[in-house]
C-alpha positions as CSV (number, residue, x, y, z in Angstrom):
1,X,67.3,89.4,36.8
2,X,68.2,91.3,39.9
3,X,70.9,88.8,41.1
4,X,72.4,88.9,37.1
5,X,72.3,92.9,37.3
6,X,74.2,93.0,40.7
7,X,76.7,90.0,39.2
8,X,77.2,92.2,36.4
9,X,77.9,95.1,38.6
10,X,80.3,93.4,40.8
11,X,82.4,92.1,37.9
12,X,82.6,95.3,36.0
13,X,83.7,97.1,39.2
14,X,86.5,94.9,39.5
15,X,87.5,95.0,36.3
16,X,87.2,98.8,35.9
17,X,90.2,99.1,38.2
18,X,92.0,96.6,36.4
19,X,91.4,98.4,33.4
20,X,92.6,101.9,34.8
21,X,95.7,100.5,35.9
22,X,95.4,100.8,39.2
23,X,98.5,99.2,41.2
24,X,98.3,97.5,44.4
25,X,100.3,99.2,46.9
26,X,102.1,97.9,50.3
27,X,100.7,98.8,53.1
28,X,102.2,101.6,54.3
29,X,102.4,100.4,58.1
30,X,104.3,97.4,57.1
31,X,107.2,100.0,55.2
32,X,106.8,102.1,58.5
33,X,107.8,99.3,60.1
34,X,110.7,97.5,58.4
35,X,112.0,101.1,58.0
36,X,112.1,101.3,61.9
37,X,113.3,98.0,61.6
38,X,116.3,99.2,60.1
39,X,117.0,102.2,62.2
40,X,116.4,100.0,65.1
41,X,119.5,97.2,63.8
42,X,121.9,100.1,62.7
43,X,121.5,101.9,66.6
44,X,121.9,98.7,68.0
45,X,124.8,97.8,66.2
46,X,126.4,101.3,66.9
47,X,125.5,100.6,70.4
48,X,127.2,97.4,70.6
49,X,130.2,99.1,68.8
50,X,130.7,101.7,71.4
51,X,130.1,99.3,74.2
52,X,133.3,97.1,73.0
53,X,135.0,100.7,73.0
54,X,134.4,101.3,76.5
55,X,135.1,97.7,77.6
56,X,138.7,97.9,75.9
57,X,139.1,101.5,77.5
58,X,138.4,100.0,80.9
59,X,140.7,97.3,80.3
60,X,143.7,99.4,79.3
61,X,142.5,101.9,82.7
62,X,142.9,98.7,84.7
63,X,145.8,97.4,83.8
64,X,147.6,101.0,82.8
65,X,149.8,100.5,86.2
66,X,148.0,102.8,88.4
67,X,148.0,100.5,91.7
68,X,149.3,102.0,95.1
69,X,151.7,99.0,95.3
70,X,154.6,99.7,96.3
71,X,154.3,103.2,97.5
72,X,155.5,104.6,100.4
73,X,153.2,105.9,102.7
74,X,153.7,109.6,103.5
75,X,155.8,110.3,106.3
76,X,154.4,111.5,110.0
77,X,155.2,114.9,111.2
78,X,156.8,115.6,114.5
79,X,155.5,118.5,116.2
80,X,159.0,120.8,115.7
81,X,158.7,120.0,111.6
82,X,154.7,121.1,112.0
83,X,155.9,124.2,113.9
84,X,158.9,124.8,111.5
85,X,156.1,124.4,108.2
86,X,153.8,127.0,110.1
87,X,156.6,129.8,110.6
88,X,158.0,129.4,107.1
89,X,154.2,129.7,105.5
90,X,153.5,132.3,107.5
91,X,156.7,134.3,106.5
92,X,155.6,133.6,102.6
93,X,152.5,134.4,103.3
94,X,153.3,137.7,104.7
95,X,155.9,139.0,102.5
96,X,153.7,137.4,99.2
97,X,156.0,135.4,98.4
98,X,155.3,132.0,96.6
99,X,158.5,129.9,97.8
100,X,156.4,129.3,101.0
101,X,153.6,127.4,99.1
102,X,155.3,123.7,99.1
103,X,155.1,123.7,102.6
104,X,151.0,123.5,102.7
């Protein structure tokens, strides 16, 4: 009679949660998860967003037209100009005058 008692036992635990009602629930790791799931695939899709952004933005830098072709190089000094730039700053300098500043 003990193995009937303990049968008996067994099936009326399981059906005494059945009969309160009692739902089965997820497991709350695996809504963790897919929730991190989904925070995971919207950053990485905002991150691939802004990574297009900057590739266009260094495209348009590249070819914005801000080579050096072209240019002329700036033009060498003789001594008298370099002498003739140091007097005039000096002058502006000395009276506090600003005219004298394009010749730094």
């Amino acid at each position: 009679m003990n193995e009937e008692e303990t049968k008996e036992d067994q099936s009326e635990d399981t059906t005494s949660t059945e009969d309160a009602g009692v739902q089965p629930t997820t497991t709350p790791l695996l809504e963790n998860a897919d929730l991190i799931r989904k925070g995971l695939k919207f950053e990485n899709d905002r991150t691939e967003t802004n990574i297009q952004r900057l590739e266009e933005l260094e495209a348009r830098r590249q070819l914005g037209g801000g080579s050096e072709a072209g240019q002329s190089a700036a033009p060498e000094l003789s001594d008298e100009e370099k002498a003739s730039r140091a007097r005039i700053k000096s002058v502006a300098d000395s009276s506090g005058s600003s005219w004298g500043k394009e010749y730094e």
